[in-house]
N, C-alpha and C positions, 0 to 999 in steps of 0.2 A: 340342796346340794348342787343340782343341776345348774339352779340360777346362780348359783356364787361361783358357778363355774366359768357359766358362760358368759354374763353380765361383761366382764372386765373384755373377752375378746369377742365381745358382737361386733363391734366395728369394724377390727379386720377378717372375721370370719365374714363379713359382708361384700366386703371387699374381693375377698377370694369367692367365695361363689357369686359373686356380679363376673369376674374375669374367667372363670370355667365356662359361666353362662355362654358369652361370648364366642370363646372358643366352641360348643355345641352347635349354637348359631348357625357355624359354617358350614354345618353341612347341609341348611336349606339353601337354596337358589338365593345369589348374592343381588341378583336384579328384584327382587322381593325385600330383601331382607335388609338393605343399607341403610333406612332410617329408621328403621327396628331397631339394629343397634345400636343406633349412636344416643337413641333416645333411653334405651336398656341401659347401656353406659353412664349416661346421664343420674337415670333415674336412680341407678343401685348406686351412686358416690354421692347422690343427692341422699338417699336412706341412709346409709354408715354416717352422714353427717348430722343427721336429726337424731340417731340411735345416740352419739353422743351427749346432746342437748336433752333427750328424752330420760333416760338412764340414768344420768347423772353420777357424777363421783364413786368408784366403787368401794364398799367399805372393806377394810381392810380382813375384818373377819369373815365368818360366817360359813365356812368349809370346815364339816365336822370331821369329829376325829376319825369315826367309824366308813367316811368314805372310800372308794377305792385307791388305790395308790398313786394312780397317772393325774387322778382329780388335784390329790391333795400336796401332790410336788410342781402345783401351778407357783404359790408365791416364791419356789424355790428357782424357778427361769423366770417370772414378769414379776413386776414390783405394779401394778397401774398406780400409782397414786395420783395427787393434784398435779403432778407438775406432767407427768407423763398423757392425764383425761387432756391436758388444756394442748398439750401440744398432740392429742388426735384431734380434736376441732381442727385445730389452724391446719393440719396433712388433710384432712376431708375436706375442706373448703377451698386449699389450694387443689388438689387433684379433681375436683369438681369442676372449677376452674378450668385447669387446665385441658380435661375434656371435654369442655364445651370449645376453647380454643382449638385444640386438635382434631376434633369431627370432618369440619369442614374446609381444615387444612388439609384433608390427605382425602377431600371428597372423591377425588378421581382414581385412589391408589387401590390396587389392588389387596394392600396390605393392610389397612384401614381397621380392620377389627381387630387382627393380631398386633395390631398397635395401640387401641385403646385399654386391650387384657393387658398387656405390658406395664402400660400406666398403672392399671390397677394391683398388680401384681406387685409393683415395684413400691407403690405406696401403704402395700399393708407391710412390707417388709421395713419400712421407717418407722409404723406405729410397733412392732414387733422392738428395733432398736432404741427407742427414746422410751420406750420402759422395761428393757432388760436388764434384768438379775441376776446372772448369769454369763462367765466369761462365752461359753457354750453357746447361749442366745446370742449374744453380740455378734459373735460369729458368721451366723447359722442368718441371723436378720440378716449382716452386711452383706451376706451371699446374696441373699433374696432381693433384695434391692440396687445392687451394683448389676448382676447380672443381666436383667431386664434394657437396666440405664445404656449397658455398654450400644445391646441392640438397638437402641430405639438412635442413639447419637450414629450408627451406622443405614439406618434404616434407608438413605437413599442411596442404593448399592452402586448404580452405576456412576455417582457422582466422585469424581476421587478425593475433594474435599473433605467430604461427608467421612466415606472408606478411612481417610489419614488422620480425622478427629478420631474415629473411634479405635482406632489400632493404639494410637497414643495413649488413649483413655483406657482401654482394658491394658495397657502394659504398665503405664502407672498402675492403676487397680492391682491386677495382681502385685504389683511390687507391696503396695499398702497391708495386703490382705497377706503378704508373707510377714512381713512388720507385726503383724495383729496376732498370728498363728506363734510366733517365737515368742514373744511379750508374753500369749498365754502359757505356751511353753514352760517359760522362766519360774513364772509365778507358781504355777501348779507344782515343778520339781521341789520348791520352799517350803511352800505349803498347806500343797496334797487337797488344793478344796479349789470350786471356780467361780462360786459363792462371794457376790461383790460384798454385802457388809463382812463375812467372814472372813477374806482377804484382807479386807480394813482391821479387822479385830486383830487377824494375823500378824499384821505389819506394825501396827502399833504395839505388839505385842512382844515387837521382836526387840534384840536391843539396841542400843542407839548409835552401836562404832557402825563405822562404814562398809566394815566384813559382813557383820551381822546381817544387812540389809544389801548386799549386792546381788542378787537378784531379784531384789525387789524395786530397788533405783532400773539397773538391765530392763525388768519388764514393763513399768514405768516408762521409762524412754521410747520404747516400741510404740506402748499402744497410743501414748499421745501421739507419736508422732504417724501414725495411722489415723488418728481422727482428725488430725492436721493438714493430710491430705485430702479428707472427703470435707473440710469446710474450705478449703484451697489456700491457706497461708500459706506464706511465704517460710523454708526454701522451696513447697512441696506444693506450689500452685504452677508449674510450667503447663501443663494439663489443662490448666483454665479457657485460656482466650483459644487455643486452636479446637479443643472440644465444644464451647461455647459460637465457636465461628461455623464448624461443622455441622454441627449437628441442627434439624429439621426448628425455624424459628420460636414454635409455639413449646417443642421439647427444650429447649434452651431455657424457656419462662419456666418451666415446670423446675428443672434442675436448680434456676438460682431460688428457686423460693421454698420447696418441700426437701428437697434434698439438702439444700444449707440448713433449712430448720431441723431435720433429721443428724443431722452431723455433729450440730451446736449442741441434742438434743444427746448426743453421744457423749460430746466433750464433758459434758455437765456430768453422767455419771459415772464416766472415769476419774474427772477430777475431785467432785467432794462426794461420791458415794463409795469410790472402791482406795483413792492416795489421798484424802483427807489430812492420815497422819502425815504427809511427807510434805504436807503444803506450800511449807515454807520455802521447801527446795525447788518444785515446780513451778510456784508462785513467780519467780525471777525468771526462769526460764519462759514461760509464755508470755511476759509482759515485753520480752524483750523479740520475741514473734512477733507478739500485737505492734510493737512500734514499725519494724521494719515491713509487718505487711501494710501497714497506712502508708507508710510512706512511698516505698516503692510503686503499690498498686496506686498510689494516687499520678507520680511520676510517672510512670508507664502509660498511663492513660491519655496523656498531655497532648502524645502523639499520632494519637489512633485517627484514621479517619473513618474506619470501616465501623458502622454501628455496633457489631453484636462483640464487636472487639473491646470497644470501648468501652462498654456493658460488662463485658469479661473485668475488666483492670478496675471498672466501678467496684466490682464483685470480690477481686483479693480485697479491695481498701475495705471495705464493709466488713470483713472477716474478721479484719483486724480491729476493729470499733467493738464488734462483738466479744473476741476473746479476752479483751479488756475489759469487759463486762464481765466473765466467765472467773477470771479474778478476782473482782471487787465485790462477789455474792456469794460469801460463805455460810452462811445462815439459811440456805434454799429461800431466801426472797429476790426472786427472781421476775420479779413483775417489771422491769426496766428492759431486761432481757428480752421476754417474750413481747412486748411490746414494741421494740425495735425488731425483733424478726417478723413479728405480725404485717407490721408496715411497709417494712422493707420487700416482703414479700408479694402483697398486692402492690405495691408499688414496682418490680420487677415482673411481672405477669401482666400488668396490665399495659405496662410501657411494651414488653415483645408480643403482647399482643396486635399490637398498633405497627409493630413495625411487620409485623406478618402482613399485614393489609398492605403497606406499601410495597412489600418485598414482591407481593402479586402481583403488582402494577410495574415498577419501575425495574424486578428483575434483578435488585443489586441494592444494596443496603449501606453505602458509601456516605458520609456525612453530608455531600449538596443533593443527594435528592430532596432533602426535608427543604429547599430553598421557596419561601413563598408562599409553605403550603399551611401556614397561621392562616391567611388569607384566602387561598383556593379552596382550603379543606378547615374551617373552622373548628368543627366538630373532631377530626380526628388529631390537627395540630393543634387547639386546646389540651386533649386531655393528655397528646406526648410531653406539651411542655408542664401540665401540672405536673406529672410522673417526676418529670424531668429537677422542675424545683424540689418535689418531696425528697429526689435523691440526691441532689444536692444539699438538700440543711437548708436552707433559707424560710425564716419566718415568712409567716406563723403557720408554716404547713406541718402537717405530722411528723415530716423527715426531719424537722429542726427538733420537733418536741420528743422523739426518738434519742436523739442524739443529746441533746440538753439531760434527760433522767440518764442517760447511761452512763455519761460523764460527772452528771452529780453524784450516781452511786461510787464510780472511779475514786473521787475528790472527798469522799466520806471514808473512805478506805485509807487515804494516806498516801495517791498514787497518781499526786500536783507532776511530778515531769512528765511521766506519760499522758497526762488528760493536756498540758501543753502540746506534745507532738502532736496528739490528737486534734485539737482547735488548730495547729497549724499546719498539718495533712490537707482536716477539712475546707480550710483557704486557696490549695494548688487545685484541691478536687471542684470547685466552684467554677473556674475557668472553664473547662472540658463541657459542664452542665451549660453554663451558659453559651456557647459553641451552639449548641443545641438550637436554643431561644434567639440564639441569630439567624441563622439559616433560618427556622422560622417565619420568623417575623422583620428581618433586615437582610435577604438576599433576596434577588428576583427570580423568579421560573424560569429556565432557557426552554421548557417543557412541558405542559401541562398534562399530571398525571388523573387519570380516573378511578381515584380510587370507590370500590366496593365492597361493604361489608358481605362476607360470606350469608351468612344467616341473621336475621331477625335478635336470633337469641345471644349470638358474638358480640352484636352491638350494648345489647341489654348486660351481658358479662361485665365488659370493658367501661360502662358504665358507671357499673354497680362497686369494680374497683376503686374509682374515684369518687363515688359515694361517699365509700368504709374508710378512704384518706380523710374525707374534709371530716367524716364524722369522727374519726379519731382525734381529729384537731380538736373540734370544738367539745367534744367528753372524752380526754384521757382515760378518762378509769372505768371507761365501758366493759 
């Protein structure tokens, strides 16, 4: 009983007692106890990631009937199945990541530990939302994971940058999260249950004039357009690039990789587990998102010179590549999907990783510090420009073969104009990456910067990103 209990949330129950740990922590002597925790941190997002791997798939039964009652209204708020197991690997592996990035970004700060419990806090609340069953979970998760996010995007208080990304970011948020709270609203006054497949039975069940179903279209509108803020489409990405600019480098990496995957992870069971039957209606609606966030966020981009901005407007276009995806995969084969967020993800972590290292040095993240430094700094303008091609799409990196399956799934689907925008988005977005690859390798240094890896283990991280590129190049179906 216990194990079919617990099996499905040992991950983020690890999570959560790794992040309490932490918090404990502080009440021994902080000159004692800094690389205790950061190796604690470490170590407990390094277990939730093995716990997955080890475990393996939970079965869907096996909670008897004669159990207690809180046991046995588990499958009735989490659904874990394959799609929700695979997308806790890739939240474990990024949040591991990310805390190994984050340690020795905030080695001097006071706040250092209450920063890494954040992380972890904020990352079981994505594994909580990418397999919720439950209007109530959804919720209940999005709390748990935005609230952490707002603080950590504020976390350098005296900075007023910092302070103005996160005010924008928790005032969209909240607005998001009133969206989400009404949507469930709607649906529940219809009918009476917050039970995603019973909502679907519900709606399909309803009849088919447009009276019949008005607030169910009503809640429908809300909650997508709530999970369209937390992947940042377009109209509901203003939030992006001043958040993304704000907030602390190595959190920026964390946000576009575990939290877009958590969002997409969202999109997915709103769209074919809870408005399945409404498909058809939705279906035009988010294609016509996906278009205009490629486009815009690639157009946007053209102009940036400021890195983490640039990154931002990379980050609408990629949204919109994805909910085109989110479209074209009605049957839960989703393996093109997850494979562009896999990628996309170490490939965003491992690029703000690298620009954290310069950030230390040069103070400012403006597009000609990178001038020269292919040459000065091999090693770290190497692996910016692999990032850099993988996120542009250019053969025969992972970012091309991301983009190639997602578009083929597009193109099987019946959805040739959009997979054109798409191919020619990804044309505008090419220029901006290769910006990059000039400064580079075709300006000179007015400056020579020193850059230094924090730690031993940053370098080995940052590495092992572009490792799991090249190896996703060369075995797709890993």
């Amino acid at each position: 009983m216990m194990t079919a209990f617990f099996q499905p949330l040992a991950p983020v129950l690890t999570l959560i007692g790794v992040g309490m740990g932490l918090i404990t922590l502080e009440c021994f002597p902080r000159w004692k106890m800094a690389s205790v925790k950061a190796w604690f941190a470490i170590l407990g997002t390094g277990a939730a990631l093995a716990l997955v791997f080890w475990l393996g798939i939970p079965t869907p039964h096996g909670i008897a009937d004669s159990s207690p009652e809180w046991v046995r209204a588990l499958p009735r708020f989490l659904n874990v199945d394959q799609t929700s197991w695979i997308s806790f690997g890739a939240i474990s592996l990024f949040t591991l990541l990310s805390v190994i990035f984050t340690a020795p970004y905030f080695l001097q700060s006071d706040s250092r530990t209450e920063i890494l419990a954040l992380l972890l806090f904020a990352a079981s609340g994505m594994m909580l939302l990418v397999s919720a069953n439950s209007l109530l979970m959804v919720f209940l998760a999005l709390e748990l994971l935005s609230l952490p996010t707002y603080v950590l995007v504020g976390i350098h208080r005296t900075d007023r940058q910092s302070s103005e990304a996160a005010l924008k970011y928790f005032l969209f948020g909240s607005f998001a999260s009133v969206l989400l709270l009404l949507g469930i609203t709607l649906l529940y006054a219809q009918h009476a249950t917050m039970s995603l497949p019973e909502l679907s039975r519900a709606i399909s069940a309803s009849g088919t004039l447009p009276a019949d179903r008005a607030f169910s279209y009503a809640g429908m509108a809300l909650l997508l357009s709530a999970a369209a803020f937390k992947v940042g489409a377009v109209p509901f990405h203003m939030w992006v690039p001043d958040a993304y600019q704000g907030a602390p480098t190595p959190i920026t990496g964390f946000m576009g990789s575990s939290i877009k995957l958590a969002g997409f992870g969202l999109l997915l069971r709103l769209a074919w587990a809870l408005f399945s039957p409404l498909a058809s209606d939705w279906i035009r609606v988010l294609l016509l998102l996906s278009a205009l966030t490629m486009v815009i966020g690639n157009v946007a981009a053209l102009t940036q010179n400021n890195l983490k901005r640039l990154f931002a407007y990379s980050s609408i276009s990629h949204a919109g590549y994805l909910i085109l995806g989110v479209c074209a995969m009605p049957n839960q084969n989703y393996q093109a999907l997850f494979y562009y967020l896999v990628v996309y993800g170490l490939m965003f972590l491992g690029a703000f990783a690298v620009l954290a290292v310069i950030e230390k040095a040069a103070k400012n993240l403006e597009i000609y510090t990178l001038s020269g430094m292919g040459f000065t700094h091999p090693f770290w303008g190497g692996l910016l420009a692999l990032f850099a091609l993988s996120a542009a799409g250019i053969p025969p990196t992972a970012g091309f073969l991301a983009k190639y399956f997602l578009l083929l799934e597009a193109m099987r689907a019946g959805f040739v104009p959009w997979v054109v925008v798409a191919v020619l988005s990804s044309l505008i977005g090419v220029y901006y990456y290769l910006r990059i690859l000039v400064y580079l390798y075709m300006k000179e240094s007015k400056e020579t910067l020193r850059l230094k890896s924090p730690t031993w283990s940053y370098s080995w991280a940052v590495f092992f990103c572009a490792a799991c590129l090249i190896l996703l190049t060369l075995i797709p179906n890993f």
